[in-house]
N, CA, C and O atoms as a Tinker XYZ file with bonds, in Angstrom:
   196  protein
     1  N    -58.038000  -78.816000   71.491000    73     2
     2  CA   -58.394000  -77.433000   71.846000    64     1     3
     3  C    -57.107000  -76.625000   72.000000    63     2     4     5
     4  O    -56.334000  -76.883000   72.922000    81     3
     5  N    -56.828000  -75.539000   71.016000    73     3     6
     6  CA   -55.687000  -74.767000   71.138000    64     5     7
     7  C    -55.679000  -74.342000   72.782000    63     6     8     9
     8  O    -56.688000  -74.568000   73.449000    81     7
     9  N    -54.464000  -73.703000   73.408000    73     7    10
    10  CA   -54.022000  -72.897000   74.075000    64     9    11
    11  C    -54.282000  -71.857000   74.479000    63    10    12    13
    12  O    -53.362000  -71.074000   74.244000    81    11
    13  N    -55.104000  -71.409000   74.998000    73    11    14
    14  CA   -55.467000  -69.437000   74.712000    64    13    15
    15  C    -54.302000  -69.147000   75.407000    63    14    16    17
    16  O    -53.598000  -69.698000   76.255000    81    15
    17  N    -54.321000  -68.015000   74.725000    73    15    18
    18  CA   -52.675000  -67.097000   75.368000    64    17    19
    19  C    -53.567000  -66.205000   76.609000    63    18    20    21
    20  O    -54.795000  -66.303000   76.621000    81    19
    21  N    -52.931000  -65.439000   77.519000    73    19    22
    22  CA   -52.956000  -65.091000   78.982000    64    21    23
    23  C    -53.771000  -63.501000   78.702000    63    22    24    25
    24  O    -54.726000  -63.051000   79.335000    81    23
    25  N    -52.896000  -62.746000   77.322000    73    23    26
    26  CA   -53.815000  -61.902000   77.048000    64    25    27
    27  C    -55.133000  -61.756000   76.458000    63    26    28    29
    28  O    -55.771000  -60.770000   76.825000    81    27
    29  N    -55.543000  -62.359000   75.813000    73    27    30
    30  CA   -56.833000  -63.258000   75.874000    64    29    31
    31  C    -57.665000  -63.241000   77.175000    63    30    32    33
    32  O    -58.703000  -62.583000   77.241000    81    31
    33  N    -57.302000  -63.806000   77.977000    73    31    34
    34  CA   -57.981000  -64.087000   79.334000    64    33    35
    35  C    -57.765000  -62.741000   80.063000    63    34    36    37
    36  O    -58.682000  -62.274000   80.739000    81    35
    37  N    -56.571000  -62.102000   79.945000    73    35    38
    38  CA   -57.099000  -60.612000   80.306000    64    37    39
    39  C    -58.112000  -59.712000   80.244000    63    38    40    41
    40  O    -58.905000  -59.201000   81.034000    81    39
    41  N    -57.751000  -59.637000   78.538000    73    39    42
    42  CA   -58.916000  -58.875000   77.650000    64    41    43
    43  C    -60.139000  -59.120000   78.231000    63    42    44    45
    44  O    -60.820000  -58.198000   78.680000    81    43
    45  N    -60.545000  -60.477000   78.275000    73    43    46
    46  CA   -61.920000  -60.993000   77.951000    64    45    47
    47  C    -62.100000  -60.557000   79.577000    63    46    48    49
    48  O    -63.123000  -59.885000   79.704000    81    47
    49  N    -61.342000  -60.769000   80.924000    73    47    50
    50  CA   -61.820000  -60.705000   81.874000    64    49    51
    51  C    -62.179000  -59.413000   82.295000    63    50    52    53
    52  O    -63.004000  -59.312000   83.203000    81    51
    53  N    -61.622000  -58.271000   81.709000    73    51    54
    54  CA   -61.771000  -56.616000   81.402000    64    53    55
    55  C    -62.595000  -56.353000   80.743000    63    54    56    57
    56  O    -62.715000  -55.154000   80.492000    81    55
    57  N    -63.496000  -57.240000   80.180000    73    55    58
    58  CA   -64.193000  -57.173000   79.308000    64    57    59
    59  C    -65.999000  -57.028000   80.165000    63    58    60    61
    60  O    -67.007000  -56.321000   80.167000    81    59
    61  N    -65.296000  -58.497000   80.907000    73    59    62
    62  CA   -66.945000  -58.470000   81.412000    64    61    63
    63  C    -66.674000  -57.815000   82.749000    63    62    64    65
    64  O    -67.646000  -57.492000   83.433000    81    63
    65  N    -65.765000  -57.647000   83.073000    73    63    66
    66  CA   -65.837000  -56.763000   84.628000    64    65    67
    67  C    -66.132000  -54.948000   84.120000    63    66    68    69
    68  O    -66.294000  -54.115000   85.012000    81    67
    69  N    -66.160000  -54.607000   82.912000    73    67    70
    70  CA   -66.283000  -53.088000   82.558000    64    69    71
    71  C    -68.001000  -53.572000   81.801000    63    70    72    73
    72  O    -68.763000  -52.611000   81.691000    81    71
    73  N    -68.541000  -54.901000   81.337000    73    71    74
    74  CA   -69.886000  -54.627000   81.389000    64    73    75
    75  C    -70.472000  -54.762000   82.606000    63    74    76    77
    76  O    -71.414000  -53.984000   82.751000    81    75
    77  N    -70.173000  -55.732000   83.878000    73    75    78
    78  CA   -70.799000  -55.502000   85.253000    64    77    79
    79  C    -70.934000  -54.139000   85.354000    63    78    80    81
    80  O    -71.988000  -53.505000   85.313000    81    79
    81  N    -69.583000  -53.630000   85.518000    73    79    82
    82  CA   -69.995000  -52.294000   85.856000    64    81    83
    83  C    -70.779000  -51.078000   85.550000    63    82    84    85
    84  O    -71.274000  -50.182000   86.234000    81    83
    85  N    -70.711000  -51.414000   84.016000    73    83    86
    86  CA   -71.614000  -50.819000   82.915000    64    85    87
    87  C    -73.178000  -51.003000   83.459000    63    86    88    89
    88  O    -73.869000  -50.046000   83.809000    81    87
    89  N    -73.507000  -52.026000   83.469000    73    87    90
    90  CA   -74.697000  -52.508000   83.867000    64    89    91
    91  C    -75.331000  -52.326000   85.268000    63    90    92    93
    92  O    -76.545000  -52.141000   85.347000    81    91
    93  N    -74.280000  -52.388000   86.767000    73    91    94
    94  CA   -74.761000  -51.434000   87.586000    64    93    95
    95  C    -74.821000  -49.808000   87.605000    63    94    96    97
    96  O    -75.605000  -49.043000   88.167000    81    95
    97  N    -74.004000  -49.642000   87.004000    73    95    98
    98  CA   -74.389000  -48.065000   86.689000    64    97    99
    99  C    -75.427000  -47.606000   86.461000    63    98   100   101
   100  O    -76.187000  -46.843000   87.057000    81    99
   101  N    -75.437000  -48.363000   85.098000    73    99   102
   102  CA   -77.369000  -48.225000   84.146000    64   101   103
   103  C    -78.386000  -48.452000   85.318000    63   102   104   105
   104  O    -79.440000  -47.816000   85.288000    81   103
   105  N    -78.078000  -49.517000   86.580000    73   103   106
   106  CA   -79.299000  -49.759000   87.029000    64   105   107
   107  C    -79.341000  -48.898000   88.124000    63   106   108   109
   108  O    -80.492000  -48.698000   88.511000    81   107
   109  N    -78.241000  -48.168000   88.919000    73   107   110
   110  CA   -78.525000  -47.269000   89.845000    64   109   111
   111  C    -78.664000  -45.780000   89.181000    63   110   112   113
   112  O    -79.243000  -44.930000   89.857000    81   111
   113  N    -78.237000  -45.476000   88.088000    73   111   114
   114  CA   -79.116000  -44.156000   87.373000    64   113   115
   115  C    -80.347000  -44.435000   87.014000    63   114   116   117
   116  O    -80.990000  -43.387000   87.073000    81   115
   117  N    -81.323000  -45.731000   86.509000    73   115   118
   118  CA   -82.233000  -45.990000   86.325000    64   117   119
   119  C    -83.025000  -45.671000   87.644000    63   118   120   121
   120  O    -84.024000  -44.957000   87.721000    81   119
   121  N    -82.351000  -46.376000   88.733000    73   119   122
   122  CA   -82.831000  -45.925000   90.140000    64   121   123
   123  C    -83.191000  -45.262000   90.935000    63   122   124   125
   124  O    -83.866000  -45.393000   91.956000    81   123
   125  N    -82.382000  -43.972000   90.095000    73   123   126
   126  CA   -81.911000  -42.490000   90.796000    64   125   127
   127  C    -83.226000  -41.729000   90.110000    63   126   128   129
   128  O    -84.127000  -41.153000   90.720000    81   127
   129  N    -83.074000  -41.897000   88.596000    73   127   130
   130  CA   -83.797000  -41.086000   87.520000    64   129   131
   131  C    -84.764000  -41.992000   86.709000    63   130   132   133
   132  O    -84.622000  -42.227000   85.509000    81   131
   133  N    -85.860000  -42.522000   87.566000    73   131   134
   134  CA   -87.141000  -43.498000   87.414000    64   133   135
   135  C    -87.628000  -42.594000   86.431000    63   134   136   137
   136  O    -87.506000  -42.688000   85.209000    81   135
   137  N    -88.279000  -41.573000   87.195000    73   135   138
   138  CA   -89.598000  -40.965000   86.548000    64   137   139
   139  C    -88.944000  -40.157000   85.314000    63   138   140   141
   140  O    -89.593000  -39.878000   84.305000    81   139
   141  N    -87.593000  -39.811000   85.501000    73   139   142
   142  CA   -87.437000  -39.461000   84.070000    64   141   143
   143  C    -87.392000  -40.462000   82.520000    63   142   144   145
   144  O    -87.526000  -40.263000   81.313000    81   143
   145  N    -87.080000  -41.773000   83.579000    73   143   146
   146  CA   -86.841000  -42.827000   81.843000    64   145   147
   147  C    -88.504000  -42.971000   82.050000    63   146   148   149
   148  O    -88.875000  -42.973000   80.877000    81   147
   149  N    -89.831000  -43.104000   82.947000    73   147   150
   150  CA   -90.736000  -43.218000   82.850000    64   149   151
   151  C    -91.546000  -42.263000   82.179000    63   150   152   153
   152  O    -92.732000  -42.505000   81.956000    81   151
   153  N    -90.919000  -41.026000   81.784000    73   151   154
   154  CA   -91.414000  -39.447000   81.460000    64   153   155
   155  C    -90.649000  -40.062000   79.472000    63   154   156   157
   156  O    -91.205000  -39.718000   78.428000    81   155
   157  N    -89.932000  -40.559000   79.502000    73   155   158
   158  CA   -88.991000  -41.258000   77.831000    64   157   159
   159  C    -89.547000  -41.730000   77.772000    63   158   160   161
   160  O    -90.251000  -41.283000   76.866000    81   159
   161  N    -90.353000  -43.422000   78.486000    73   159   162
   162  CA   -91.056000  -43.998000   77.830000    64   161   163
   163  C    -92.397000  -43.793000   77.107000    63   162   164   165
   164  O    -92.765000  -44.242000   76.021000    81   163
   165  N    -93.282000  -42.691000   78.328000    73   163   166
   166  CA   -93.846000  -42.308000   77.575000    64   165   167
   167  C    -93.752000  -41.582000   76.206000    63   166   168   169
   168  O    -94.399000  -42.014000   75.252000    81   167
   169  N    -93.222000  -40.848000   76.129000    73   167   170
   170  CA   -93.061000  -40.190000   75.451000    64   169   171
   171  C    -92.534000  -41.029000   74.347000    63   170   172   173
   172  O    -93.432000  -40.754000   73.551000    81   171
   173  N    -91.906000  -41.698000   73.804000    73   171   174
   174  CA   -91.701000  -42.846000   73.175000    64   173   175
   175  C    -92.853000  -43.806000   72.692000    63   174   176   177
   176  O    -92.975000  -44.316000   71.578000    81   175
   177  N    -93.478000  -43.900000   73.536000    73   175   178
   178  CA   -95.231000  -44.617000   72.850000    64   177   179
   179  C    -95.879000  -43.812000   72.507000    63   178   180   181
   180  O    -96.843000  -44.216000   71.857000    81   179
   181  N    -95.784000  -42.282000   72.703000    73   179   182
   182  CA   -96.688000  -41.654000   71.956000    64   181   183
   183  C    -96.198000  -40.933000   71.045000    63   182   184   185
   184  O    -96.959000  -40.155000   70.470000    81   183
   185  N    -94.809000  -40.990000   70.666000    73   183   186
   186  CA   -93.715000  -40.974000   69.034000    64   185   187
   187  C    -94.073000  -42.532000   68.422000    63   186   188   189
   188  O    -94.443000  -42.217000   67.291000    81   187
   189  N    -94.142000  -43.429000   68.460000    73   187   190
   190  CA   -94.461000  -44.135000   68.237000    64   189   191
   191  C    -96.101000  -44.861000   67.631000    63   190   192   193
   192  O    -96.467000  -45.634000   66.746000    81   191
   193  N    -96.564000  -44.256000   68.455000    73   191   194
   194  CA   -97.851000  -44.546000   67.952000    64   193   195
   195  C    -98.813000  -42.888000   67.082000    63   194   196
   196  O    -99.942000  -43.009000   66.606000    81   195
């Protein structure tokens, strides 16, 4: 098994600490603004269908 170099393990650790964050974001605007993604979804099944 090669070596990974240090920037590597940087990158990658910047990587998933900016999708955590990504991902609580999404879920406390989801939180904040329910009835509006619930007001998209509808609206989305009935573009859809």
């Amino acid at each position: 098994m090669p070596q990974l170099s240090p920037l590597f393990w940087v990158v990658s650790s910047f990587m998933v600490m900016f999708l955590l964050m990504s991902m609580m974001v999404i879920f406390y605007e989801s939180k904040v603004s329910i009835s509006v993604i619930n007001k998209c979804k509808v609206s989305l099944v009935e573009w859809c269908w």
